[in-house]
C-alpha positions as a Markdown table, in Angstrom:
| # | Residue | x | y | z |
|---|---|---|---|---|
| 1 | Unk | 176.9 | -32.1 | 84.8 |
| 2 | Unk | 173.4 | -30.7 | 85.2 |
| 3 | Unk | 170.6 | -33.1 | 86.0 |
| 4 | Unk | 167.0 | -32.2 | 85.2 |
| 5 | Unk | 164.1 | -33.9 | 87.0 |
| 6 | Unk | 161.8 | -35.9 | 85.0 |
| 7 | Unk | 159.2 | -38.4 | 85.2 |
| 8 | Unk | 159.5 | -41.6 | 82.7 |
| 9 | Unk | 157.3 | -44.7 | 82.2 |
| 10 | Unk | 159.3 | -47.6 | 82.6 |
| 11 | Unk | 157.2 | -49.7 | 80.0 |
| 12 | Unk | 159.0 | -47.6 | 77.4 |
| 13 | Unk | 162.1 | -49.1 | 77.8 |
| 14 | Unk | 163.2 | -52.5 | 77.9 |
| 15 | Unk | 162.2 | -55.6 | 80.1 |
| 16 | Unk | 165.9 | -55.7 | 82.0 |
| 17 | Unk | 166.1 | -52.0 | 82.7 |
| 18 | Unk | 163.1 | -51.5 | 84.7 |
| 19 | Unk | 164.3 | -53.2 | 87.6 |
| 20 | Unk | 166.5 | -50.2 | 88.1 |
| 21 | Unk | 164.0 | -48.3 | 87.0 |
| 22 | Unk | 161.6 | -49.0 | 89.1 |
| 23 | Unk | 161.0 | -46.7 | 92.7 |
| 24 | Unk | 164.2 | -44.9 | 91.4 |
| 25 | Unk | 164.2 | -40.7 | 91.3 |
| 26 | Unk | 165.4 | -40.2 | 87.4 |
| 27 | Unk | 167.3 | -36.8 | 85.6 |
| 28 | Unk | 167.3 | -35.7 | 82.5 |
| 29 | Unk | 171.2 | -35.8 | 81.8 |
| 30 | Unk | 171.6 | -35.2 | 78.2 |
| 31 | Unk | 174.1 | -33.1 | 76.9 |
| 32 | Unk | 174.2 | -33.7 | 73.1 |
| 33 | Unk | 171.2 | -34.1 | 70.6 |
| 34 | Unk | 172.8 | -37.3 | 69.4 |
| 35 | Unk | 171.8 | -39.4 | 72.4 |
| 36 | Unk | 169.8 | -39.0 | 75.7 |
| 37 | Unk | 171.2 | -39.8 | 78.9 |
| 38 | Unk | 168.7 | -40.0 | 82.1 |
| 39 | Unk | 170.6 | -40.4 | 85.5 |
| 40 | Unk | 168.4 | -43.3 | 87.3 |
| 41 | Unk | 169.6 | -42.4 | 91.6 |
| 42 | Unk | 169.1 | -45.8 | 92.8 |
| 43 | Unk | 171.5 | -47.6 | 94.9 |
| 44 | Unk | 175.1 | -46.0 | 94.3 |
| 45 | Unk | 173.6 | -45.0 | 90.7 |
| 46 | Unk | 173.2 | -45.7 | 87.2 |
| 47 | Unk | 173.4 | -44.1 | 83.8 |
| 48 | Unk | 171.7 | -45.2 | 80.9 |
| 49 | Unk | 172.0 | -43.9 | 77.2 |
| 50 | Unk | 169.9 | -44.4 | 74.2 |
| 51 | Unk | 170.5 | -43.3 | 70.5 |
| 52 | Unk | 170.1 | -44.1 | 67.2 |
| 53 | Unk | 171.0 | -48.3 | 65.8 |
| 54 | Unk | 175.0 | -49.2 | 66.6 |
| 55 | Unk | 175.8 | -45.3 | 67.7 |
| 56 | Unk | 176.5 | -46.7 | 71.4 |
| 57 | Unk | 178.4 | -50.1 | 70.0 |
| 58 | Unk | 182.1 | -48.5 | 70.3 |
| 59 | Unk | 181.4 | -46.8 | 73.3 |
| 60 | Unk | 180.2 | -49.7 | 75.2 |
| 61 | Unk | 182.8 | -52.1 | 74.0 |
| 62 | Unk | 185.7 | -49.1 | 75.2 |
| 63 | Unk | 183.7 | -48.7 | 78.4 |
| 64 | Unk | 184.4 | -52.2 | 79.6 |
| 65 | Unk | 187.9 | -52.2 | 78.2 |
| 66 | Unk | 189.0 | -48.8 | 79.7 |
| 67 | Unk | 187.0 | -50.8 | 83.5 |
| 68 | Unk | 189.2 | -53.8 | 83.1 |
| 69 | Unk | 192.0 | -51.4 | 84.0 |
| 70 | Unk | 190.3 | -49.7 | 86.3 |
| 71 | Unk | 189.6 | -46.5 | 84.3 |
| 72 | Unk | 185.8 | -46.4 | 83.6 |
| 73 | Unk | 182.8 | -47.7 | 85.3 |
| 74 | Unk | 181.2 | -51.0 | 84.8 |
| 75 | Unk | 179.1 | -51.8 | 81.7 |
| 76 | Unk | 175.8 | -53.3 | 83.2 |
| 77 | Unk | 174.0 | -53.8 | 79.6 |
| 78 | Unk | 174.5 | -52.8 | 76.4 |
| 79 | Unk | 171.4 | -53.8 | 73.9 |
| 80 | Unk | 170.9 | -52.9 | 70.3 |
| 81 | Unk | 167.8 | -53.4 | 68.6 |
| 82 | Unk | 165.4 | -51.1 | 66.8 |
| 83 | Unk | 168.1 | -48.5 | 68.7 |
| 84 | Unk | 170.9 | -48.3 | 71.0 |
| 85 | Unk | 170.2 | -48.7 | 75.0 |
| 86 | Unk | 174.0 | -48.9 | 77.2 |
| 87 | Unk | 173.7 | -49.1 | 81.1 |
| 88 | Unk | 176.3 | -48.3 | 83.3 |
| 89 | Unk | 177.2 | -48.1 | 87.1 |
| 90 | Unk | 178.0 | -44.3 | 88.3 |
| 91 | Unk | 181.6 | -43.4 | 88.5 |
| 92 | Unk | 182.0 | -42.0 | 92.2 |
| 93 | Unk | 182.4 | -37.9 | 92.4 |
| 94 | Unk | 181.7 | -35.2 | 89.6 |
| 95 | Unk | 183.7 | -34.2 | 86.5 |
| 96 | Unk | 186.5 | -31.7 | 86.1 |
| 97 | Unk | 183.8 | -29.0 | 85.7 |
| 98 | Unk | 182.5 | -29.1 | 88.8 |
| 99 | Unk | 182.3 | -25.2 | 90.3 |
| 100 | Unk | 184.9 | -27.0 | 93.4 |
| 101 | Unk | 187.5 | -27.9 | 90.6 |
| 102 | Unk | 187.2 | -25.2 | 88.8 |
| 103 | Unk | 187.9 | -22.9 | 91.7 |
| 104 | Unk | 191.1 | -24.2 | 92.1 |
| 105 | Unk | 192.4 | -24.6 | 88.5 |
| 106 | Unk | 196.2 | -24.9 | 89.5 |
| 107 | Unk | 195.4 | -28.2 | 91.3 |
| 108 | Unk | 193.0 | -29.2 | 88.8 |
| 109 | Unk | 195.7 | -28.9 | 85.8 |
| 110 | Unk | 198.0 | -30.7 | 87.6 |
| 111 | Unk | 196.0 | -34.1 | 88.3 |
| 112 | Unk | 194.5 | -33.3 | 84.7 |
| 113 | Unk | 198.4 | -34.1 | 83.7 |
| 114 | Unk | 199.4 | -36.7 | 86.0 |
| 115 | Unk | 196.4 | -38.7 | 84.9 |
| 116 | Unk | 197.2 | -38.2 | 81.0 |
| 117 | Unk | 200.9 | -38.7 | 81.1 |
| 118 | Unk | 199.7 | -42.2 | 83.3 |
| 119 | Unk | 196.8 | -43.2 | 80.7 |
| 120 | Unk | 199.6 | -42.5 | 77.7 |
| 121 | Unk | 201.9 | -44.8 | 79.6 |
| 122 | Unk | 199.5 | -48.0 | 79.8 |
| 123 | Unk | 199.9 | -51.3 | 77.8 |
| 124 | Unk | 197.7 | -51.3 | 75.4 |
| 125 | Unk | 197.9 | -54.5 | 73.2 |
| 126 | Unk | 194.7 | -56.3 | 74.3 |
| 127 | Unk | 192.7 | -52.8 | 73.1 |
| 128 | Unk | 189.6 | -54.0 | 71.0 |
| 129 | Unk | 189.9 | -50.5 | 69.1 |
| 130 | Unk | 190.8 | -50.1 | 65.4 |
| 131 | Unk | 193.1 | -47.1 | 64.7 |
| 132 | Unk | 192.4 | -43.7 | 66.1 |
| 133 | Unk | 194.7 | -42.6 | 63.8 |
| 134 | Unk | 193.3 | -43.9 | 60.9 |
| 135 | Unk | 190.1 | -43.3 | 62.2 |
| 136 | Unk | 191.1 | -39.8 | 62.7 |
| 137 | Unk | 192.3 | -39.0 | 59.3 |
| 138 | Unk | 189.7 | -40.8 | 56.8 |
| 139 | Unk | 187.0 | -38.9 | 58.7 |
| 140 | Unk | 188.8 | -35.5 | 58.1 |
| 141 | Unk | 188.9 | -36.2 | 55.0 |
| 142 | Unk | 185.1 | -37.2 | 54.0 |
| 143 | Unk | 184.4 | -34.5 | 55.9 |
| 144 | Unk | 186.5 | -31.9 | 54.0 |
| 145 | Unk | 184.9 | -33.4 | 50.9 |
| 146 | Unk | 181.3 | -32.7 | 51.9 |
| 147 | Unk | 181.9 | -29.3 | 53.3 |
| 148 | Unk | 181.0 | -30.4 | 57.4 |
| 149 | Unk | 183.5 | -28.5 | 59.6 |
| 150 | Unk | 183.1 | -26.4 | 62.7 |
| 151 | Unk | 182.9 | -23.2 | 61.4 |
| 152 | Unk | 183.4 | -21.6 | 65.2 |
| 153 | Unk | 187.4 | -22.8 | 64.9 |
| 154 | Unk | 187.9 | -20.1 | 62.4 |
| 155 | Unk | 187.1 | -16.6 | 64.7 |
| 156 | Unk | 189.4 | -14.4 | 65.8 |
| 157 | Unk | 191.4 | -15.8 | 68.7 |
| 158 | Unk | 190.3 | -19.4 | 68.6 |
| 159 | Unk | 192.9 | -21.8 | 69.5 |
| 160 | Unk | 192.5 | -23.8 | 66.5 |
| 161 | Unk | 194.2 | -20.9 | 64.2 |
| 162 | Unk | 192.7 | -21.6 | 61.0 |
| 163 | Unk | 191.4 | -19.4 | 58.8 |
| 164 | Unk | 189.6 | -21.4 | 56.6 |
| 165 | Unk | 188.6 | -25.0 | 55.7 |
| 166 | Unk | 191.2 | -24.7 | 53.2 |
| 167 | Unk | 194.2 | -23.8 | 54.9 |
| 168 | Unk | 193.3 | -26.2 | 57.7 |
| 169 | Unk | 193.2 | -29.0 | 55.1 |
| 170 | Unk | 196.1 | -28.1 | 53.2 |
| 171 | Unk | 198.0 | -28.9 | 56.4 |
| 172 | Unk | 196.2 | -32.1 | 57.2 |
| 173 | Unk | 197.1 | -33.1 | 53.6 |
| 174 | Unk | 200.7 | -32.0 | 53.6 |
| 175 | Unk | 201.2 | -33.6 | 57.3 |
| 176 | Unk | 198.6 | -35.9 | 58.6 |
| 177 | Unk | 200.7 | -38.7 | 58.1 |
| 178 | Unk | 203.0 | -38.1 | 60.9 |
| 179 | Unk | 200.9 | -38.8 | 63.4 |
| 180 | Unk | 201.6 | -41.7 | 65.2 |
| 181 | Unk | 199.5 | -44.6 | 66.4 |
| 182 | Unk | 201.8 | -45.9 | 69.6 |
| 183 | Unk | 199.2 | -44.6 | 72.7 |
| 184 | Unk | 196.0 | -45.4 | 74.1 |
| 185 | Unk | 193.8 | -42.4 | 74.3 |
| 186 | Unk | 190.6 | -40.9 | 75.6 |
| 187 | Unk | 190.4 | -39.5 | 72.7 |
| 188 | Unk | 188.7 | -36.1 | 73.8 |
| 189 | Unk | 190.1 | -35.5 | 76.8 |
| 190 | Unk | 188.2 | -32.5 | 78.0 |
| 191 | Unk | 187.1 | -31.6 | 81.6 |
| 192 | Unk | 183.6 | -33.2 | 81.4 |
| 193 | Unk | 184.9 | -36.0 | 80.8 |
| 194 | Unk | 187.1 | -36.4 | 83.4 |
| 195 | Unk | 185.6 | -37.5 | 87.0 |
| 196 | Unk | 187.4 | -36.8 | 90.7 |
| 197 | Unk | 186.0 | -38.0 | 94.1 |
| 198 | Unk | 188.5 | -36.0 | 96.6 |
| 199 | Unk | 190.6 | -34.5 | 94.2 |
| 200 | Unk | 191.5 | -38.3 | 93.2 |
| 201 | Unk | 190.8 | -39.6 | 89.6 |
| 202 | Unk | 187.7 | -42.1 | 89.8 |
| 203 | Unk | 187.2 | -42.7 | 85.9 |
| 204 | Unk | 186.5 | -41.3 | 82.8 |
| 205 | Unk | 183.6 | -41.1 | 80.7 |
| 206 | Unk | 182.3 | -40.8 | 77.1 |
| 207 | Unk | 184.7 | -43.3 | 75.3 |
| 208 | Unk | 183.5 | -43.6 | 72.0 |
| 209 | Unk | 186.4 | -41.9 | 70.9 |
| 210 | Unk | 189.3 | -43.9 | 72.7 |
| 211 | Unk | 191.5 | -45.9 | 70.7 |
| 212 | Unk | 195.4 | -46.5 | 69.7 |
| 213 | Unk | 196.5 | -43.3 | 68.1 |
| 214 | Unk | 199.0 | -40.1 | 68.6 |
| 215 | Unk | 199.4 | -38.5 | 72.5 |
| 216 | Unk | 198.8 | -35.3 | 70.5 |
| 217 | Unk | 195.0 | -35.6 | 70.1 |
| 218 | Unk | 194.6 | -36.2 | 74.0 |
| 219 | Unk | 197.2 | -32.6 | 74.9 |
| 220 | Unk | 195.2 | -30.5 | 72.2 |
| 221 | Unk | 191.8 | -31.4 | 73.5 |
| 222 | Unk | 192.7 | -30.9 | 77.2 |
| 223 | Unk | 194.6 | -27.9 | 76.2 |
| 224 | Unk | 191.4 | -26.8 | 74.0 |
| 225 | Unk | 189.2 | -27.7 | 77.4 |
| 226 | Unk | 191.4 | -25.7 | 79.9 |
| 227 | Unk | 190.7 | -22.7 | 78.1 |
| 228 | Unk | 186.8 | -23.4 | 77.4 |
| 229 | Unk | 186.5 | -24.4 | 80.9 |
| 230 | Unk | 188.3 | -21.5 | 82.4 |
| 231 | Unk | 187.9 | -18.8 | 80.3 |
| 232 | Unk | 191.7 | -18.4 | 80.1 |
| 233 | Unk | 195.3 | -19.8 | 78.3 |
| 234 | Unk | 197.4 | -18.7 | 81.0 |
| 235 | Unk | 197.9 | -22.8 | 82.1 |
| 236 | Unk | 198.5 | -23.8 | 79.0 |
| 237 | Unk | 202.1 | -23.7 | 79.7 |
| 238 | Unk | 201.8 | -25.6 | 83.6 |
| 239 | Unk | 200.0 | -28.1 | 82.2 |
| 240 | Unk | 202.8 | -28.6 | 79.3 |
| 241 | Unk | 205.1 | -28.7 | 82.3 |
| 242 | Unk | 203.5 | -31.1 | 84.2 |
| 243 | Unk | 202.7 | -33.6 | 81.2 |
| 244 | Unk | 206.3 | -33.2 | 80.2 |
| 245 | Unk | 207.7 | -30.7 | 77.8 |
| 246 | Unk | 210.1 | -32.6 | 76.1 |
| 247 | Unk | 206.6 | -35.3 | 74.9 |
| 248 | Unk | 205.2 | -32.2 | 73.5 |
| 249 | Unk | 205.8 | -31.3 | 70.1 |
| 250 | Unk | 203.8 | -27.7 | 69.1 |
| 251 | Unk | 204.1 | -28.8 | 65.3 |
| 252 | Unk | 201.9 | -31.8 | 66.0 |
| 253 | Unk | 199.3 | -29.4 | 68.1 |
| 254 | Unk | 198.9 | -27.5 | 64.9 |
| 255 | Unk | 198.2 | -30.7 | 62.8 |
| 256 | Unk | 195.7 | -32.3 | 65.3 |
| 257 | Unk | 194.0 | -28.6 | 65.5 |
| 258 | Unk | 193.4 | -28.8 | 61.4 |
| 259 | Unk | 192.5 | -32.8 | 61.3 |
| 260 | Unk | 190.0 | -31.8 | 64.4 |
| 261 | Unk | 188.6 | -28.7 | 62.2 |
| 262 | Unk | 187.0 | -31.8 | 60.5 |
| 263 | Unk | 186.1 | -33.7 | 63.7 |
């Protein structure tokens, strides 16, 4: 996570968050063009987002149910109105791609496991979520229709193994429907998203994707990660190992690769 220093004025923002505001150093923490995140070092820290009208509304409402189990940090406000503002506490330590995690990357892929196979094994019938699966599949497929895919997942060597839009959706036509919706996910379960505080899992972050869907999603996209983070594939196969080879099913990798093509 890089944080920028910046200088705001607190009258831009709304009545409840200048409190916090207020005698408080603040970072630039953005990392998408979609939303800016300042990082307000007051107290034990806060985080507040803003973007566009009802962008932040799935993400917030995950955010406090992914806390009531004890697997996200506390939702301090959440406010729509001409557009999005959500405040929440810090979540103790630094993410997965942290230079010290990263260094050891044995270590790392092992908790990275551990905490999956433990998030894929939690009750999830109070989950406010609609289907991830569902979710997951309609979007593919307006997205196929108007021509927006990453274009990127179709070079030489990318794990995706696509050649085209085409192919990719020929598969997601031909077996999209097997995926299951039976497990609460993340729902892009990469590195960043992941915090430690002494090599001990203290939350995750950026939920807007979570939901009831297929385990599937959350292995390719930590697969996906481990080689983006560490320039490498060569623990692809120990972190299959440590999630549990007999859960993982290489046909279904190949079908969440072509529905995520259209992501």
């Amino acid at each position: 996570m890089t944080l920028t220093p910046i200088t705001i004025d607190a009258e831009n923002y709304p009545a409840e968050f200048r409190p916090f505001l207020q005698d408080a150093n603040i970072f630039d923490s953005s990392c998408s063009p979609e939303a800016k995140v300042i990082f307000i070092d007051k107290n034990s820290g806060y985080f507040l987002k803003t973007a566009s009208k009802g962008k932040l509304e799935r993400q917030a409402i995950m955010t406090k149910y992914f806390h009531s189990k004890g697997l996200s940090s506390n939702v301090i406000s959440y406010i729509s109105a001409d557009k999005d503002w959500l405040l929440t506490e810090k979540i103790p330590g630094e993410d997965c791609i942290a230079a010290k995690h990263l260094a050891h990357p044995e270590r790392l892929v092992d908790i990275l496991a551990e905490q999956l196979v433990f998030l894929h094994s939690l009750d999830f019938a109070s989950c406010p979520a609609r289907s991830h699966t569902e979710w997951l599949l309609a979007t593919a497929k307006h997205n196929y229709k108007n021509g927006t895919y990453d274009k990127s997942s179709f070079q030489d060597g990318d794990s995706f193994g696509y050649k085209t839009a085409d192919e990719a959706w020929t598969v997601v036509e031909k077996h999209g429907h097997l995926l299951q919706c039976d497990t609460l996910l993340h729902g892009d379960y990469c590195l960043p998203n992941i915090m430690l505080h002494n090599w001990q899992f203290s939350g995750f972050i950026d939920l807007d994707n979570s939901g009831i869907g297929d385990r599937h999603v959350d292995i390719f996209w930590c697969l996906w990660s481990l080689v983006w983070n560490l320039k490498t594939d060569k623990y692809r196969d120990r972190f299959i190992d440590a999630y549990g080879r007999s859960n993982v099913d290489k046909d279904m990798l190949k079908i969440v690769a072509a529905i995520e093509v259209f992501g």
